[in-house]
mmCIF file as Biopython writes it, N, C-alpha, C and O atoms, coordinates in Angstrom:
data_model
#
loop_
_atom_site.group_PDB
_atom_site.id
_atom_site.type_symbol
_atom_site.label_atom_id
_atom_site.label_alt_id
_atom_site.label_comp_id
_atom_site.label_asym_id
_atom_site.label_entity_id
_atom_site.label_seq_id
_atom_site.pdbx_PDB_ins_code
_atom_site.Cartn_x
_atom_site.Cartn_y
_atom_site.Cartn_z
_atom_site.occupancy
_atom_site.B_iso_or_equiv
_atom_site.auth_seq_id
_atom_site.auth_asym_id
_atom_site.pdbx_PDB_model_num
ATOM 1   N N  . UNK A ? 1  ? 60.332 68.563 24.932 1.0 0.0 1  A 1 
ATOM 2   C CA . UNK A ? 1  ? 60.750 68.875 23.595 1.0 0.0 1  A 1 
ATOM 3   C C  . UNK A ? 1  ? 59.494 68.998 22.737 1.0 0.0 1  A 1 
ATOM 4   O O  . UNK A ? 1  ? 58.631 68.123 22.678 1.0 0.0 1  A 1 
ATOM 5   N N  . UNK A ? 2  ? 59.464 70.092 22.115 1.0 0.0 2  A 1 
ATOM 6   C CA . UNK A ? 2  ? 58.432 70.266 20.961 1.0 0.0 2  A 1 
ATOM 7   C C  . UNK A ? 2  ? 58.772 69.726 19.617 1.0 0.0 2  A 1 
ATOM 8   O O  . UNK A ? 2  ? 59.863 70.008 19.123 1.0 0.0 2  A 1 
ATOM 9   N N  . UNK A ? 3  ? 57.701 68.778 18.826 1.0 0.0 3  A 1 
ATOM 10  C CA . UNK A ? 3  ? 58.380 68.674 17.727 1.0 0.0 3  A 1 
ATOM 11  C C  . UNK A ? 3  ? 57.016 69.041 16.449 1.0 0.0 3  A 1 
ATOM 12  O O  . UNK A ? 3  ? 55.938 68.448 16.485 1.0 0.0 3  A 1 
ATOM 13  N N  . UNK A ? 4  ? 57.320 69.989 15.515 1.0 0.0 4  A 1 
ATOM 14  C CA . UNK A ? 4  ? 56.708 70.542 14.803 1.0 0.0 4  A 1 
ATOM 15  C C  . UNK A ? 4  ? 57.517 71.075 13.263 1.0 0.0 4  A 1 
ATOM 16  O O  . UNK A ? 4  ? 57.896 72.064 12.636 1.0 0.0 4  A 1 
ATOM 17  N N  . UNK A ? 5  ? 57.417 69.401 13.241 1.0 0.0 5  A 1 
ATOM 18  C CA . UNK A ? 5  ? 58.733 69.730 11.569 1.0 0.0 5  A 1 
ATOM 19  C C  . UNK A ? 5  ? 58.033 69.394 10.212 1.0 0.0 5  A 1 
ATOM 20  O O  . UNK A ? 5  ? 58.731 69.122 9.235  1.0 0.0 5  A 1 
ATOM 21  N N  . UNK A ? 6  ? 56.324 69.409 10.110 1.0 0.0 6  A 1 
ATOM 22  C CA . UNK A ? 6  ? 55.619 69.750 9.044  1.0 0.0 6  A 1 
ATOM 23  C C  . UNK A ? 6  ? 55.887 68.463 8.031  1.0 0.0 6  A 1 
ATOM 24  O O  . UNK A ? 6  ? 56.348 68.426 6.890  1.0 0.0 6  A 1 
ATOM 25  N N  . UNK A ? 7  ? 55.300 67.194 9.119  1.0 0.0 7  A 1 
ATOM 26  C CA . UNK A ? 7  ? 55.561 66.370 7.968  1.0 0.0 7  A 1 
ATOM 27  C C  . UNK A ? 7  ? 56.494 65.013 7.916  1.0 0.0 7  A 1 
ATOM 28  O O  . UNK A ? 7  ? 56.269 63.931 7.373  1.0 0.0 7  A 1 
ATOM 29  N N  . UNK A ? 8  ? 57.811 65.545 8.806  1.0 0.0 8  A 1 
ATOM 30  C CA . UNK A ? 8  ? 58.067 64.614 8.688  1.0 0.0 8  A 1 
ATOM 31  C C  . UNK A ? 8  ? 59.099 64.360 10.333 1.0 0.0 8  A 1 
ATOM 32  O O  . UNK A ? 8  ? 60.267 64.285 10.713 1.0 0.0 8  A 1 
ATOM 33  N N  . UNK A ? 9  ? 57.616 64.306 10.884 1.0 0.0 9  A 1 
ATOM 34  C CA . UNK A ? 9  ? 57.593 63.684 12.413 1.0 0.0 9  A 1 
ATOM 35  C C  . UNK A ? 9  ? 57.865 62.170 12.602 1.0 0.0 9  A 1 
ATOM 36  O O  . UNK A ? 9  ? 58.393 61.730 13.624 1.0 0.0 9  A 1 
ATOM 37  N N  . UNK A ? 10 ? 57.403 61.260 11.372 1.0 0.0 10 A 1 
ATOM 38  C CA . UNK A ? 10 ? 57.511 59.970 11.688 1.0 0.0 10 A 1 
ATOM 39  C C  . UNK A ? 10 ? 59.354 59.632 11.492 1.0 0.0 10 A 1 
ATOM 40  O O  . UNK A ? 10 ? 59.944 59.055 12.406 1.0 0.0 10 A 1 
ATOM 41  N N  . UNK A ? 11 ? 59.831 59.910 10.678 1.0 0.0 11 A 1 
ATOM 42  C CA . UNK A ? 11 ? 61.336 60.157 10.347 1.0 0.0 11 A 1 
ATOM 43  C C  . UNK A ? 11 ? 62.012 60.448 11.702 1.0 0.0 11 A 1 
ATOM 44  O O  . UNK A ? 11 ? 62.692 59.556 12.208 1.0 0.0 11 A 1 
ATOM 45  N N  . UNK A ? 12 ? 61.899 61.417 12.208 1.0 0.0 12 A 1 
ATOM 46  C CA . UNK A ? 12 ? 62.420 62.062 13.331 1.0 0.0 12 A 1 
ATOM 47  C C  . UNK A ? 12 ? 62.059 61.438 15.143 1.0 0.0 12 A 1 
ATOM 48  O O  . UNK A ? 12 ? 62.556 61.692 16.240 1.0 0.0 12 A 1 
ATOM 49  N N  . UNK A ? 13 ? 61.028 60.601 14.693 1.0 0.0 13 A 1 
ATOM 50  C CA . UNK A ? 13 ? 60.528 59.890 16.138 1.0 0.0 13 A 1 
ATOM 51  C C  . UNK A ? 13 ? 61.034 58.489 15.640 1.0 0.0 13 A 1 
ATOM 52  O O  . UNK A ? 13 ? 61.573 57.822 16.523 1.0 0.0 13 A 1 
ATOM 53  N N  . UNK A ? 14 ? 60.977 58.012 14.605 1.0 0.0 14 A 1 
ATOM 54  C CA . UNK A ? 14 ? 61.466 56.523 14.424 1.0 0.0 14 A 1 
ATOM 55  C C  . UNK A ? 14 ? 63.348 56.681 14.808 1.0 0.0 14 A 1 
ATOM 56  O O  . UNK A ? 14 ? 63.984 55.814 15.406 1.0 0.0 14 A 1 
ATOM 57  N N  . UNK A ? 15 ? 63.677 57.423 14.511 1.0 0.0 15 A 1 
ATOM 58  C CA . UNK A ? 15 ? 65.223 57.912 15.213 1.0 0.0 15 A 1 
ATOM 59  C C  . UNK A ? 15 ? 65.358 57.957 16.329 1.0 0.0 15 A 1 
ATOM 60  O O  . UNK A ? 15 ? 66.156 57.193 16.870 1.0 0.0 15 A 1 
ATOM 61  N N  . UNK A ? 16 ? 64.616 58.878 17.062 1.0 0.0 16 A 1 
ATOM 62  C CA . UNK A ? 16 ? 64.416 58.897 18.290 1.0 0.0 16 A 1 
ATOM 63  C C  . UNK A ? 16 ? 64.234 57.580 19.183 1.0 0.0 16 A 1 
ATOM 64  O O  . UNK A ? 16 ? 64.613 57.517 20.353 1.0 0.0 16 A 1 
ATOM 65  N N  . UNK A ? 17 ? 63.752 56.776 18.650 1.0 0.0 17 A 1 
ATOM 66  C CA . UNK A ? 17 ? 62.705 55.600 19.772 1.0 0.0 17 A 1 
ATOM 67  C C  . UNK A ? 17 ? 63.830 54.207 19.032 1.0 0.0 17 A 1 
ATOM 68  O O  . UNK A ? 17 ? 63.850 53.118 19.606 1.0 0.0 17 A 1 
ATOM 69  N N  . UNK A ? 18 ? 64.466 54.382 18.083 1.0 0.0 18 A 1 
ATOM 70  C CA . UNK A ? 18 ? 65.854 53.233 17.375 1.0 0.0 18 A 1 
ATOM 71  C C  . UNK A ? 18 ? 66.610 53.840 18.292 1.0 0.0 18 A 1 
ATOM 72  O O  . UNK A ? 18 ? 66.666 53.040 19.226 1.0 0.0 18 A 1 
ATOM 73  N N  . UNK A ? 19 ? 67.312 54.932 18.602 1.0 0.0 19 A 1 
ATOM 74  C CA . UNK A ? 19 ? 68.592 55.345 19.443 1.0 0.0 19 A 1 
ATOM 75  C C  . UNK A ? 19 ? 68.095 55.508 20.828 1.0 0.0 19 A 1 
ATOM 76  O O  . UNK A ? 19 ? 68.746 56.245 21.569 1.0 0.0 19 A 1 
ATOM 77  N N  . UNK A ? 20 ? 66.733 54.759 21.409 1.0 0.0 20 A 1 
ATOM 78  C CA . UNK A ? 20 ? 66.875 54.876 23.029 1.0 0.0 20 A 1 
ATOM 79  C C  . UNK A ? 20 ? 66.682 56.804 23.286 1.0 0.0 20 A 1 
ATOM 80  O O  . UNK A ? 20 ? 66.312 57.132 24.413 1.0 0.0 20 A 1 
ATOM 81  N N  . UNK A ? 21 ? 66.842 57.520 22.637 1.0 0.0 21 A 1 
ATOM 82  C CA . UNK A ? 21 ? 66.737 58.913 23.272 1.0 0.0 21 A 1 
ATOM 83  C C  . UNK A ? 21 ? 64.809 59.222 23.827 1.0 0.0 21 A 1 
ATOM 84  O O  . UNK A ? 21 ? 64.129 60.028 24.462 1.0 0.0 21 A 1 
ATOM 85  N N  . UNK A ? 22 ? 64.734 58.462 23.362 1.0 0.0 22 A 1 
ATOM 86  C CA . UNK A ? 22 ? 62.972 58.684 24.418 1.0 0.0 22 A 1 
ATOM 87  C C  . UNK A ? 22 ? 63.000 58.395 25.552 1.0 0.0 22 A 1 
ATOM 88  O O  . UNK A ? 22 ? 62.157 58.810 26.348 1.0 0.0 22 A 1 
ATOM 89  N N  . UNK A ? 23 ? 63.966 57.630 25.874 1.0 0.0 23 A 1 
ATOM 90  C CA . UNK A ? 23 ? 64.180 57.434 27.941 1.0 0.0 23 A 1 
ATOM 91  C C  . UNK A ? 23 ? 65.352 58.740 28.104 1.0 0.0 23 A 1 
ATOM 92  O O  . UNK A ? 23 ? 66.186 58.122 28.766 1.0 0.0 23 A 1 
ATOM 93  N N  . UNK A ? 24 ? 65.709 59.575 28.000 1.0 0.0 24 A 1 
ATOM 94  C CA . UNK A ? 24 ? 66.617 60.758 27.841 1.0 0.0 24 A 1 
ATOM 95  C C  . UNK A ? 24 ? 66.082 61.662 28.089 1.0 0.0 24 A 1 
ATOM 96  O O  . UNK A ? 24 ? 66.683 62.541 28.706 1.0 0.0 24 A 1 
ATOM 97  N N  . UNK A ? 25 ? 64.317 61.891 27.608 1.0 0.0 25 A 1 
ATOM 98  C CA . UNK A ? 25 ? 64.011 62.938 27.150 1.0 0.0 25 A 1 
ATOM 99  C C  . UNK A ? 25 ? 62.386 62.876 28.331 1.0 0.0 25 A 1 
ATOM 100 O O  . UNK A ? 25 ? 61.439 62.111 28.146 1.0 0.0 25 A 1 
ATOM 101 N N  . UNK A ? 26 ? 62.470 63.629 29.170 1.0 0.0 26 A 1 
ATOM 102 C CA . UNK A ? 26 ? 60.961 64.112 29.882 1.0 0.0 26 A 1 
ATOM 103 C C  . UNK A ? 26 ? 59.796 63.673 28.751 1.0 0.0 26 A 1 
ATOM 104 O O  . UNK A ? 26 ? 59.401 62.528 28.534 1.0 0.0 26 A 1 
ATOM 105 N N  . UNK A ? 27 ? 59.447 64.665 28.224 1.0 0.0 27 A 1 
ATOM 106 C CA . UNK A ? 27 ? 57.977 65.098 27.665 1.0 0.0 27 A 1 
ATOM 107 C C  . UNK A ? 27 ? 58.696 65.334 26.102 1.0 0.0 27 A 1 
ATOM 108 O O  . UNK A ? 27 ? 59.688 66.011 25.832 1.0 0.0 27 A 1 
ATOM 109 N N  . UNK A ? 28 ? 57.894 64.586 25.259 1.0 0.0 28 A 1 
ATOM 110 C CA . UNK A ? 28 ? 58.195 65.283 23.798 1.0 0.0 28 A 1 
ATOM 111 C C  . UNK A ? 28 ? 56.757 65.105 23.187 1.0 0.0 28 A 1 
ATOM 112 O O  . UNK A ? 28 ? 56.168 64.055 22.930 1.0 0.0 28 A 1 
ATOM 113 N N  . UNK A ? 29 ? 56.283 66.609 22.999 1.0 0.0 29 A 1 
ATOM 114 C CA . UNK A ? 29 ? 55.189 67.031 22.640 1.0 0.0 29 A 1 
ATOM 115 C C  . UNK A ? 29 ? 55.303 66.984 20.713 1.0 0.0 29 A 1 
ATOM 116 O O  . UNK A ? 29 ? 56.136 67.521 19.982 1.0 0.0 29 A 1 
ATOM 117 N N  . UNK A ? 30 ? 54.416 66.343 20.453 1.0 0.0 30 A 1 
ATOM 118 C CA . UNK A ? 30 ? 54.105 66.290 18.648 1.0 0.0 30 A 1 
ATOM 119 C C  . UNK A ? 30 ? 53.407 66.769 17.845 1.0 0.0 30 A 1 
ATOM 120 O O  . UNK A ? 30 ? 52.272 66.354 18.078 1.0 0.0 30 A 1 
ATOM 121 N N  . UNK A ? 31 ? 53.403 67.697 16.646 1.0 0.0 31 A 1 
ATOM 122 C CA . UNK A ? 31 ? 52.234 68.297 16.189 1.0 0.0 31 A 1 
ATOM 123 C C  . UNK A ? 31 ? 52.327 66.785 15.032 1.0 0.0 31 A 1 
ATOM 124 O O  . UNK A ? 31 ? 53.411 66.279 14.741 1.0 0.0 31 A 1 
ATOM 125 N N  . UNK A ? 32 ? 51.226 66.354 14.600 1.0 0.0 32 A 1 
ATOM 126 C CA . UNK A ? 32 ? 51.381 65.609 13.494 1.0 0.0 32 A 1 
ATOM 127 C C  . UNK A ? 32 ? 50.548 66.216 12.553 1.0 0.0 32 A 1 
ATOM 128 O O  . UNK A ? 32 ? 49.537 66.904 12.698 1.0 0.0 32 A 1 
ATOM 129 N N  . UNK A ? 33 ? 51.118 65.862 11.617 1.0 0.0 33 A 1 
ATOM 130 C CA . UNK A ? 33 ? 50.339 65.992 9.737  1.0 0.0 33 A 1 
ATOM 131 C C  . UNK A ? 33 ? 50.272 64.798 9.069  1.0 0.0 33 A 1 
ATOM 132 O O  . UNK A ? 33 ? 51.016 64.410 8.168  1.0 0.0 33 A 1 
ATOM 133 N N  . UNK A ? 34 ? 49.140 64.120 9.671  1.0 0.0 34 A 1 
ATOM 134 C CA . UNK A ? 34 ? 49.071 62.081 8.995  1.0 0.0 34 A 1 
ATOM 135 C C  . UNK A ? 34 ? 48.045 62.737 7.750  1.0 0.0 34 A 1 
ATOM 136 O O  . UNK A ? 34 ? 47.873 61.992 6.786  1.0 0.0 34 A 1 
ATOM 137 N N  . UNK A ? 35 ? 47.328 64.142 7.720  1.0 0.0 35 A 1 
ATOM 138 C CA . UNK A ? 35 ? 46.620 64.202 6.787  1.0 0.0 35 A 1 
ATOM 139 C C  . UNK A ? 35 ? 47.480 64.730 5.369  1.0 0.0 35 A 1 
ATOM 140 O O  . UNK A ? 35 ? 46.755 65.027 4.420  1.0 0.0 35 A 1 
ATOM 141 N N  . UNK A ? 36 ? 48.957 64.863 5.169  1.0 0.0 36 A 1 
ATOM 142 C CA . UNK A ? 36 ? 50.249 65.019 4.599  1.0 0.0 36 A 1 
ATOM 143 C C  . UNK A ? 36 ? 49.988 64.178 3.613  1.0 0.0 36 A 1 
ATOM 144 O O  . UNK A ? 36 ? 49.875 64.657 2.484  1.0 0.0 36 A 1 
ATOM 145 N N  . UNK A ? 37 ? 49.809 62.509 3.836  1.0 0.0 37 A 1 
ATOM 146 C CA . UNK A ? 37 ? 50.257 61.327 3.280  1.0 0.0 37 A 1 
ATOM 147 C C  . UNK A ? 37 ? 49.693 60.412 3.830  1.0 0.0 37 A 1 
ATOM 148 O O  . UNK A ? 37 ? 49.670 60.440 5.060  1.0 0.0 37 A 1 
ATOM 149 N N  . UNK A ? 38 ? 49.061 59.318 3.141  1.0 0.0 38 A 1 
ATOM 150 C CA . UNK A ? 38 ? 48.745 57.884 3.354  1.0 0.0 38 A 1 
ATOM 151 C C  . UNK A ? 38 ? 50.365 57.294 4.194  1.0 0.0 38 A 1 
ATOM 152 O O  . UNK A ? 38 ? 50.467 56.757 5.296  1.0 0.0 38 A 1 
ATOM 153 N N  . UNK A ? 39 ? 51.228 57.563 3.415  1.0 0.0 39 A 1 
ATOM 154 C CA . UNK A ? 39 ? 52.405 57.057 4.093  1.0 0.0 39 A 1 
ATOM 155 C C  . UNK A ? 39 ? 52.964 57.640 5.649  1.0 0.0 39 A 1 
ATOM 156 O O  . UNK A ? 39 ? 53.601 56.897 6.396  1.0 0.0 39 A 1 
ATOM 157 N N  . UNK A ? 40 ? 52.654 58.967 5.991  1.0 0.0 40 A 1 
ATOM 158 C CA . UNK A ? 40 ? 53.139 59.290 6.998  1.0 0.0 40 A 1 
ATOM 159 C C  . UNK A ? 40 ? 52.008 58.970 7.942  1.0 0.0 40 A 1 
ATOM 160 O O  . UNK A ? 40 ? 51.963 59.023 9.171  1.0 0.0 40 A 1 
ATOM 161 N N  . UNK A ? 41 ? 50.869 58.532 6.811  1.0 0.0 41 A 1 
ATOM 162 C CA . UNK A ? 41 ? 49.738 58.384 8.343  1.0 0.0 41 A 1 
ATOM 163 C C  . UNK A ? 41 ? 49.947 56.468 8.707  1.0 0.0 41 A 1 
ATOM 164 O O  . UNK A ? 41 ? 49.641 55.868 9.738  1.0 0.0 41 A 1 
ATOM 165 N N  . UNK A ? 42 ? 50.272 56.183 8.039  1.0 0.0 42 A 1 
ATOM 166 C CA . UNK A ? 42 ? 50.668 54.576 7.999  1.0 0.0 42 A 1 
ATOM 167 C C  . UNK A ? 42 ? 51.791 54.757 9.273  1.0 0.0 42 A 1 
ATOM 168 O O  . UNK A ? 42 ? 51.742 54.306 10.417 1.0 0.0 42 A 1 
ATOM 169 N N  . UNK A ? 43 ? 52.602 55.420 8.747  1.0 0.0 43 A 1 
ATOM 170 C CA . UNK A ? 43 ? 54.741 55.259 9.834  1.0 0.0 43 A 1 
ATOM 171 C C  . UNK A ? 43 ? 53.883 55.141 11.003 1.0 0.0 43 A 1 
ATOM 172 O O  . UNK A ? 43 ? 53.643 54.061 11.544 1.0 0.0 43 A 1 
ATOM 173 N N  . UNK A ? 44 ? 53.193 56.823 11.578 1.0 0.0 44 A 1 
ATOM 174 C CA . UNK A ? 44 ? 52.826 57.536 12.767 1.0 0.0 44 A 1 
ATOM 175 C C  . UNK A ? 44 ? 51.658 56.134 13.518 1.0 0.0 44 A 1 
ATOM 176 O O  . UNK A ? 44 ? 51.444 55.916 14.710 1.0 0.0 44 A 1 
ATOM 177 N N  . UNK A ? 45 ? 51.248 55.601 12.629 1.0 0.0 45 A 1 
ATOM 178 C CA . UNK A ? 45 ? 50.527 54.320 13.473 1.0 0.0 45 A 1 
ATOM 179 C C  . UNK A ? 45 ? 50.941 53.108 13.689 1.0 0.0 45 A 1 
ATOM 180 O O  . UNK A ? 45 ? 50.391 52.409 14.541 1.0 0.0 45 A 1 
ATOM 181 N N  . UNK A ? 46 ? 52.052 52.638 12.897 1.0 0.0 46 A 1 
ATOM 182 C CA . UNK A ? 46 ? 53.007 52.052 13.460 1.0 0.0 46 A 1 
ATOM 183 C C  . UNK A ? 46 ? 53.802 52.889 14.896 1.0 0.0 46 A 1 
ATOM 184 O O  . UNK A ? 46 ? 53.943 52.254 15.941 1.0 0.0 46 A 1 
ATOM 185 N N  . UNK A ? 47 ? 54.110 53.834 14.825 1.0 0.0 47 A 1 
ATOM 186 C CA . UNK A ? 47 ? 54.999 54.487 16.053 1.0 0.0 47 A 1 
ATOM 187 C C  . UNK A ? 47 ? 53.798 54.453 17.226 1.0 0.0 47 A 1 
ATOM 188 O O  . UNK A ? 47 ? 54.260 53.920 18.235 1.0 0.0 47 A 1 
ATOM 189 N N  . UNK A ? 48 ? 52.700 54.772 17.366 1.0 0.0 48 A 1 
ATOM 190 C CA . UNK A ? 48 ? 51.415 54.515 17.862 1.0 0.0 48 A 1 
ATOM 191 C C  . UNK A ? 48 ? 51.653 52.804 18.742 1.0 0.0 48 A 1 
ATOM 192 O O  . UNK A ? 48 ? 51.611 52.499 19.934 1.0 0.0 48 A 1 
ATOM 193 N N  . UNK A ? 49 ? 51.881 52.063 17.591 1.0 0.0 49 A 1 
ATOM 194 C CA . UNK A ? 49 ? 51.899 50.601 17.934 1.0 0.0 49 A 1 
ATOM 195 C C  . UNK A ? 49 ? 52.842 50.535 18.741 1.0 0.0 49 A 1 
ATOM 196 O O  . UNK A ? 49 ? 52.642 49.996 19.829 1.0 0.0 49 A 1 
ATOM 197 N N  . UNK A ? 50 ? 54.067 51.046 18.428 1.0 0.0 50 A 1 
ATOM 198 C CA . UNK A ? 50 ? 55.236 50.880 18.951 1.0 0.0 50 A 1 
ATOM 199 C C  . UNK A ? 50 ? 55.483 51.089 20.435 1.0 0.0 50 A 1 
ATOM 200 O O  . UNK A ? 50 ? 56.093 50.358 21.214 1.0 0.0 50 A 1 
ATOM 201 N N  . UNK A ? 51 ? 54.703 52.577 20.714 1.0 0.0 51 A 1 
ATOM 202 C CA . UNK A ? 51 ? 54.678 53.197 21.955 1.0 0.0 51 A 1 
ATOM 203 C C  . UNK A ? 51 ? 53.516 52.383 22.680 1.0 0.0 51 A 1 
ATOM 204 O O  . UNK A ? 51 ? 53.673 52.563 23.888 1.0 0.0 51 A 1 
ATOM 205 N N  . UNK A ? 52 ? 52.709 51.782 22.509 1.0 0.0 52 A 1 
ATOM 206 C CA . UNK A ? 52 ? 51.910 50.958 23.210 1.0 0.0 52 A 1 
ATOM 207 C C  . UNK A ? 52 ? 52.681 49.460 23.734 1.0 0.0 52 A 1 
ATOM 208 O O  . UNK A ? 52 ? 52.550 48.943 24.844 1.0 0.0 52 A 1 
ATOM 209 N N  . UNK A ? 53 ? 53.289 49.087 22.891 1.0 0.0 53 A 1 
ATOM 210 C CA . UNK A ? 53 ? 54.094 47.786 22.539 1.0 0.0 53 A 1 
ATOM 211 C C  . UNK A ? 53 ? 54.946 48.085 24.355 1.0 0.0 53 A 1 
ATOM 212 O O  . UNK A ? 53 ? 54.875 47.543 25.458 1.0 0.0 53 A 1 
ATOM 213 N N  . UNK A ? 54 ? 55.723 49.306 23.715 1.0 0.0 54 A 1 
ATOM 214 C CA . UNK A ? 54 ? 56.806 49.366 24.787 1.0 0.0 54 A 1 
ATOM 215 C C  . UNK A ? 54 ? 56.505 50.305 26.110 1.0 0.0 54 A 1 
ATOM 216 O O  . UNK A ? 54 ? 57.255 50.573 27.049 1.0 0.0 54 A 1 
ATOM 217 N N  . UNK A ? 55 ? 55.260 50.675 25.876 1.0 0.0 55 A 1 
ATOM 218 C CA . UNK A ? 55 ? 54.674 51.622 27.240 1.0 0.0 55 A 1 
ATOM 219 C C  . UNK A ? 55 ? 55.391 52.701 27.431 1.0 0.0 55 A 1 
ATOM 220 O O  . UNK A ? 55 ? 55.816 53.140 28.499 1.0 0.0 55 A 1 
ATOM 221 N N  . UNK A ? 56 ? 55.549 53.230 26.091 1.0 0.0 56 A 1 
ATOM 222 C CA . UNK A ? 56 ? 55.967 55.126 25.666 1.0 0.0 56 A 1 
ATOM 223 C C  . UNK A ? 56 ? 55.015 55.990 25.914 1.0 0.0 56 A 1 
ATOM 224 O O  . UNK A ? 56 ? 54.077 56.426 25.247 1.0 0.0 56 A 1 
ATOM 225 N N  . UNK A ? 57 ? 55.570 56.247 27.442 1.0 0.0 57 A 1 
ATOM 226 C CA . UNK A ? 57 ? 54.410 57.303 27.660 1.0 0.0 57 A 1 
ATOM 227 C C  . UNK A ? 57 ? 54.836 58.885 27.852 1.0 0.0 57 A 1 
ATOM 228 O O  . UNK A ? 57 ? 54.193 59.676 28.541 1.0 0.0 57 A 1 
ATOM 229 N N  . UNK A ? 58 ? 55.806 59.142 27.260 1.0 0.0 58 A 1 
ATOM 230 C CA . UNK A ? 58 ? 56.477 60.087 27.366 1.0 0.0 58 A 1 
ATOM 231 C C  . UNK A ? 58 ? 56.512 60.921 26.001 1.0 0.0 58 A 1 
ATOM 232 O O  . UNK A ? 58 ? 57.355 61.815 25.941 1.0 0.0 58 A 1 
ATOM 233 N N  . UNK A ? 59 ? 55.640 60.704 24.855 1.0 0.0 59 A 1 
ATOM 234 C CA . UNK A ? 59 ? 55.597 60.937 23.856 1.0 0.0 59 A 1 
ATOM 235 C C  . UNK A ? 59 ? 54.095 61.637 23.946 1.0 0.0 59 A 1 
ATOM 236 O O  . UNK A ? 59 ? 53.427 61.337 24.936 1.0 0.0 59 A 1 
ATOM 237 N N  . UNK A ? 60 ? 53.674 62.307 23.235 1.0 0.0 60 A 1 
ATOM 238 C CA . UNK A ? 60 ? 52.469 63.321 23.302 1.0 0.0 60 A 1 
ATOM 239 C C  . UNK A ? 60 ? 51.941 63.261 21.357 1.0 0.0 60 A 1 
ATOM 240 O O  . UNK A ? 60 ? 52.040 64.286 20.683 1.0 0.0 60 A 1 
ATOM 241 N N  . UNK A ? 61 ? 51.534 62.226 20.874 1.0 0.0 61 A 1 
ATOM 242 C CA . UNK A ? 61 ? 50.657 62.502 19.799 1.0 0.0 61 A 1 
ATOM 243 C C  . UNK A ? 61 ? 49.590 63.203 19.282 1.0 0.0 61 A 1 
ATOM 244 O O  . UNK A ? 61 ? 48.510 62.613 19.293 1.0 0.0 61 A 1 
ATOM 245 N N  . UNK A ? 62 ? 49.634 64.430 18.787 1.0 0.0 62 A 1 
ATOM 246 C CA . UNK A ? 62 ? 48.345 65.106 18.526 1.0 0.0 62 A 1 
ATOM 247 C C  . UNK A ? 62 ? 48.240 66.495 19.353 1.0 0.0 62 A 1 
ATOM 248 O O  . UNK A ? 62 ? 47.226 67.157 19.575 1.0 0.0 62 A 1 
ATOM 249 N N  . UNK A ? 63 ? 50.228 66.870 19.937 1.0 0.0 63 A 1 
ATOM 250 C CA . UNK A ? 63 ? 49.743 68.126 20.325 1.0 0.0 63 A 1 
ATOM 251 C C  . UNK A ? 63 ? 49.355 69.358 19.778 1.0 0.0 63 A 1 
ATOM 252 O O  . UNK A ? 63 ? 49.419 69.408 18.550 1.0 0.0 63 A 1 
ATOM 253 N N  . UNK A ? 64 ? 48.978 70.344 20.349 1.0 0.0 64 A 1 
ATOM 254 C CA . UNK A ? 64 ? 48.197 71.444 18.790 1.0 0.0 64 A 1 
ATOM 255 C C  . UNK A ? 64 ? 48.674 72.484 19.803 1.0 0.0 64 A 1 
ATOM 256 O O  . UNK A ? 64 ? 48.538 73.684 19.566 1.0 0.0 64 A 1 
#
């Protein structure tokens, strides 16, 4: 899955990774924009934490 929604990736992956659909899903590739907002660059490193926490390796931060 590609996700490239300009912004507001942290919204849409914190959904994702609360409803379990990241074990559902192969590969979900991410464009991020943390340079958007202090706040979205804050969420996206929490989700960072998160995926380390729980050994999310199925998530792709920083695809271009």
């Amino acid at each position: 899955m590609k996700l490239d929604v300009e912004g507001s990736e942290a919204e849409v992956l914190e959904a994702i990774l609360d409803a379990g659909l990241d074990r559902r899903i192969d590969l979900i590739l991410v464009e991020t924009h943390e340079h958007f907002s202090e706040e979205l660059s804050r969420r996206l490193g929490a989700i960072r934490e998160r995926m380390a926490t729980g050994r999310i390796d199925n998530i792709c931060l920083g695809w271009r």
